[in-house]
N, C-alpha and C positions, 0 to 999 in steps of 0.2 A: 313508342319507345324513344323516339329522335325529343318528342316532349316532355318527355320524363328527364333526358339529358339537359337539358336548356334550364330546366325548373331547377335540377341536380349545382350544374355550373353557378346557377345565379344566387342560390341560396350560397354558394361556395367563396363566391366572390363577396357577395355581404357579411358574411361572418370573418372573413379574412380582412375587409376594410374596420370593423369592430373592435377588432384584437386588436389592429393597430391604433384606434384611436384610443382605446383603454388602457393600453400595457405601454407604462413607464420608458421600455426599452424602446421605441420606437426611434429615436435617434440615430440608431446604430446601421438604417437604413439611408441615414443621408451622406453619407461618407464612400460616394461612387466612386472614385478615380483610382486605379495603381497607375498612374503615370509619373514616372520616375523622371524630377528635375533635376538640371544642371546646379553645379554646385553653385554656380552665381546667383542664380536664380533661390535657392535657397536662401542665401545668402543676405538677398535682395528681400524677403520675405522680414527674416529678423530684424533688418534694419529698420523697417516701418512699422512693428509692433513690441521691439523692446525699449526695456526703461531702465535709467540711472536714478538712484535713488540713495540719500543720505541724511545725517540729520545735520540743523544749521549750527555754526557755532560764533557765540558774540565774540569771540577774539579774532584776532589776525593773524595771518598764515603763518608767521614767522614766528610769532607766541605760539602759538599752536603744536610745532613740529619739535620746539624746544620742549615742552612740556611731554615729555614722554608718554603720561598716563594721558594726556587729551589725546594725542597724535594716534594711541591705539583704539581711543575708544572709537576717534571718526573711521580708523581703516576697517575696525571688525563690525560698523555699521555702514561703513560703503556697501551696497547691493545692486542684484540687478534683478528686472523684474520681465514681465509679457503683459500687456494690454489682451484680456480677456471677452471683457463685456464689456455695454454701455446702455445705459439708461438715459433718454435725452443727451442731458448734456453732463451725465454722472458717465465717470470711467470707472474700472476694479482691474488692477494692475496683480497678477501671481506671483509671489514671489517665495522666502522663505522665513521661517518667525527667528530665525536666530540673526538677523542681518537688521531685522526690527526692535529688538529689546534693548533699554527700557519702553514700554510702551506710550509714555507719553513726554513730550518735548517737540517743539519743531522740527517741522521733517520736510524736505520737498521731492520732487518728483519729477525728471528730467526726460522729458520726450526729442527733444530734439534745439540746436542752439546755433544760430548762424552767425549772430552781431557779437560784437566784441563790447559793446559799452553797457553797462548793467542796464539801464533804464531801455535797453534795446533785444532783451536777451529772448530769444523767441521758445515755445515750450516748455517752459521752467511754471511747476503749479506748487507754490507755497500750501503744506499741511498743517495749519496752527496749532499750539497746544491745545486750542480748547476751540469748541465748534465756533462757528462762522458767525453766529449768532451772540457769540461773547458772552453765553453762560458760562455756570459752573458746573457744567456738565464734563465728565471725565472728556478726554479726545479718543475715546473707544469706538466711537462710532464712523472716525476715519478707516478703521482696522479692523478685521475680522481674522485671528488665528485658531487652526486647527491643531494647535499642540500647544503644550505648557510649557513655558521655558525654567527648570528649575534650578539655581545657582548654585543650591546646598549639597545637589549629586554630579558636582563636577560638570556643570550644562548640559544635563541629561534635559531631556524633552521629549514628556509623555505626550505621544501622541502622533500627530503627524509633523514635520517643520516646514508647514505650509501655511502660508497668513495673503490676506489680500488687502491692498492699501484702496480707498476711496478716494477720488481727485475731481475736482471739476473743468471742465473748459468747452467754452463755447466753438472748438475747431473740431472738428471730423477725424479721428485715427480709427485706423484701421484694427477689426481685431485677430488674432488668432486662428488658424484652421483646427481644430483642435481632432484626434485622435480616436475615435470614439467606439471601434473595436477591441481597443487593446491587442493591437498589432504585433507589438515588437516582440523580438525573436532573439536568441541568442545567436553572436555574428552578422546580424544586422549592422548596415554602416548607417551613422550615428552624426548631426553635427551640433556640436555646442558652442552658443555666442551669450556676451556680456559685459562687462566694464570692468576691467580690473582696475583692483587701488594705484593711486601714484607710482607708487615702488616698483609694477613690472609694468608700467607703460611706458611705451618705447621712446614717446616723446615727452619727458614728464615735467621740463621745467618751461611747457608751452603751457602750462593749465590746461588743454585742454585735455577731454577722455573721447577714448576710440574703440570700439567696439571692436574686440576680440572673436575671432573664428575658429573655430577647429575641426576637424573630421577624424573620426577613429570609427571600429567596431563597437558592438555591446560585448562584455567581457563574459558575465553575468547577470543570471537573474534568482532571487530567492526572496524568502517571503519576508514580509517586512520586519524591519528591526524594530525591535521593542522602543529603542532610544531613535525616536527623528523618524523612524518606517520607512528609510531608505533600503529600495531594493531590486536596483540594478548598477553595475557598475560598467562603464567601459572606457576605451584608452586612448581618448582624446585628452590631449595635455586641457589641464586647467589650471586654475592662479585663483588667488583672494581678491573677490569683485564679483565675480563671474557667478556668486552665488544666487541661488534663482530666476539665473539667466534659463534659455531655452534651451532643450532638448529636441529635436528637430529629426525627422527621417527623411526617407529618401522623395517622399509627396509631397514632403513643404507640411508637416502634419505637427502639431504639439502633441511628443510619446511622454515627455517626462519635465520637470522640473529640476535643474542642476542645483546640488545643494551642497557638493565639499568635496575636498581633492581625496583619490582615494591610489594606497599602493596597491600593485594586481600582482600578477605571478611574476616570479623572479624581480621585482622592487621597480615592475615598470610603475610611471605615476601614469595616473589617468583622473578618472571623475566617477562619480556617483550620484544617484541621486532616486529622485521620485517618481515612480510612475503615472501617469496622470488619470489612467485609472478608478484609484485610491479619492483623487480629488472630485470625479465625477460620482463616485458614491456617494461620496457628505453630502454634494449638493441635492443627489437625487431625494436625498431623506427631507428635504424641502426645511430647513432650521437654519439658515445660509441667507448673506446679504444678495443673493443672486441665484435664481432659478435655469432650469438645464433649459428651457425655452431661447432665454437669453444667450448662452452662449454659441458659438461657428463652428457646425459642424461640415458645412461644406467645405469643395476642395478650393484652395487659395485662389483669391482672381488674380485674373492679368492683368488688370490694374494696380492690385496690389505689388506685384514685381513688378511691373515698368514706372510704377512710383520708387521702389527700392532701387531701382537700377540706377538711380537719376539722387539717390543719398551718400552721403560719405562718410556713414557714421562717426558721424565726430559729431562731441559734443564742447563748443569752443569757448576758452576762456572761465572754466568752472569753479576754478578755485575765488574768481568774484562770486559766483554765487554762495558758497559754502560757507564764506566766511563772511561776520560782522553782518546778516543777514540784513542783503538789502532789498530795496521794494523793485518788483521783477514787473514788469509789463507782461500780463500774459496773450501774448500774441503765436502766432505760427507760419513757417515759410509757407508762401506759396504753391511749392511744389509738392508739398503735405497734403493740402487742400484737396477736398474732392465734393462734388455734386449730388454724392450717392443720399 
């Protein structure tokens, strides 16, 4: 009998290691921790996996802000994004497709910026119009979006308004813990970071940009919207920047992608955005610049917070970069750096 049990268990445990190497879902096992972080530490988390991201423009700042129609087009293309994956020394930063349209023109991609003199500027990765390689090949292949952005139906956007930019650099960042039960919960506390445009930064005639925080609850959850498939909203203040910025829970976890300020009950303003969910589906369907292997489902290291502790997110002096694109040395602080 006792050997019939033994035979029983072990056929039991084989078949159970099986499933897991066959079945897609397997993921959802690597995401051990509820250990609920301090908000600093949160905080600290954002700081060393989010991105500032815009596109360049050949005038000067002062041209620029006179010219009305330029001055809007850079703020409704200012964005913020999350360092996801990485391949070697390929980045895929998440952000949202309406912060990216049109789709091609120079664009760069701001990790992080300590020096003040442009030829010194640290984390700044230039996106060119056209690949790297100086074809005629469209610059599509910097960008990958999951939704269509359509002008003609009032910036309706079939699909999801989620897109991913491609970057290179030879420095170490950090990526994302990402979510991978689909956790969140209604009244869940909630925090959202990102870059807002010039206009609500608090110090905004330093050039430089600083990485906005916020905490609220989730308001809501419902299924997705036909226009952009946002579908949850909650009531942390947000601003114009902050657009695919990170959604953050109480594990240091990526729940969602932040996509637009949204009013809630009684004209509170808060945010809305995307579950991250949603985005782990497209990829499971394997038709994606980036496979579910690739991306962190583990719970955030402590190295990654005691790097964030020791950031300030600021990114210094940006408005040289933005403007009359000039040639960026792509280097990285120190304190960025890691051995991993």
């Amino acid at each position: 009998m006792k050997k019939n049990n033994i035979v029983c268990l072990t056929l039991l445990g084989f078949f159970t290691a099986l499933i897991l190497i066959l079945t897609p879902n397997f993921k959802v096992l690597s995401q051990t921790t509820n250990k609920v972080l301090s908000q600093n530490e949160i905080e600290a988390i954002a700081k060393m996996t989010v991105v500032f991201h815009a596109p360049l423009i050949n005038r000067t700042k002062e041209d620029s802000l006179k010219d009305l129609a330029t001055k809007k087009y850079i703020e409704d293309r200012i964005g913020s994004g999350v360092i996801i994956a990485k391949r070697d020394d390929v980045y895929y930063a998440l952000t949202n497709v309406h912060v990216l349209e049109p789709k091609c023109g120079n664009h760069l991609i701001a990790r992080d910026s300590k020096k003040s003199k442009r030829k010194e500027q640290e984390g700044i990765h230039i996106i060119p119009e056209r690949p790297y390689n100086g074809s005629q090949e469209k610059c599509d292949e910097n960008f990958e979006y999951f939704g269509n952005y359509d002008y003609t139906k009032n910036d309706y956007i079939d699909g999801f308004d989620l897109a991913i930019i491609k970057f290179t650099s030879k420095r170490n960042y950090f990526t994302i813990s990402i979510d991978s039960l689909d956790s969140i919960q209604q009244n869940d506390k909630v925090f959202v970071f990102g870059f807002p445009i010039p206009e609500f930064q608090e110090n905004r005639d330093s050039g430089d940009v600083v990485m906005k925080s916020t905490s609220g609850t989730v308001k809501s959850l419902e299924a997705p919207n036909p226009n952009g498939g946002y579908d949850f909203a909650y009531t942390n203040p947000t601003v114009s920047g902050m657009s695919g910025g990170l959604v953050l829970n109480e594990q240091g976890y990526l729940v969602g992608i932040h996509a637009a300020e949204a009013v809630l009950g009684n004209k509170e303003k808060g945010g809305q955005g995307i579950r991250i969910k949603h985005f782990l589906d497209i990829i499971e369907q394997g038709n994606s610049l980036i496979s579910l292997s690739e991306l962190n489902f583990n719970p955030p290291s402590q190295e990654l917070i005691d790097a964030g502790k020791e950031n300030d997110g600021v990114i210094e002096s940006i408005d040289e970069i933005l403007f009359l694109c000039p040639e960026i040395e792509n280097k990285t602080p120190l304190f960025m750096e890691t051995e991993r």
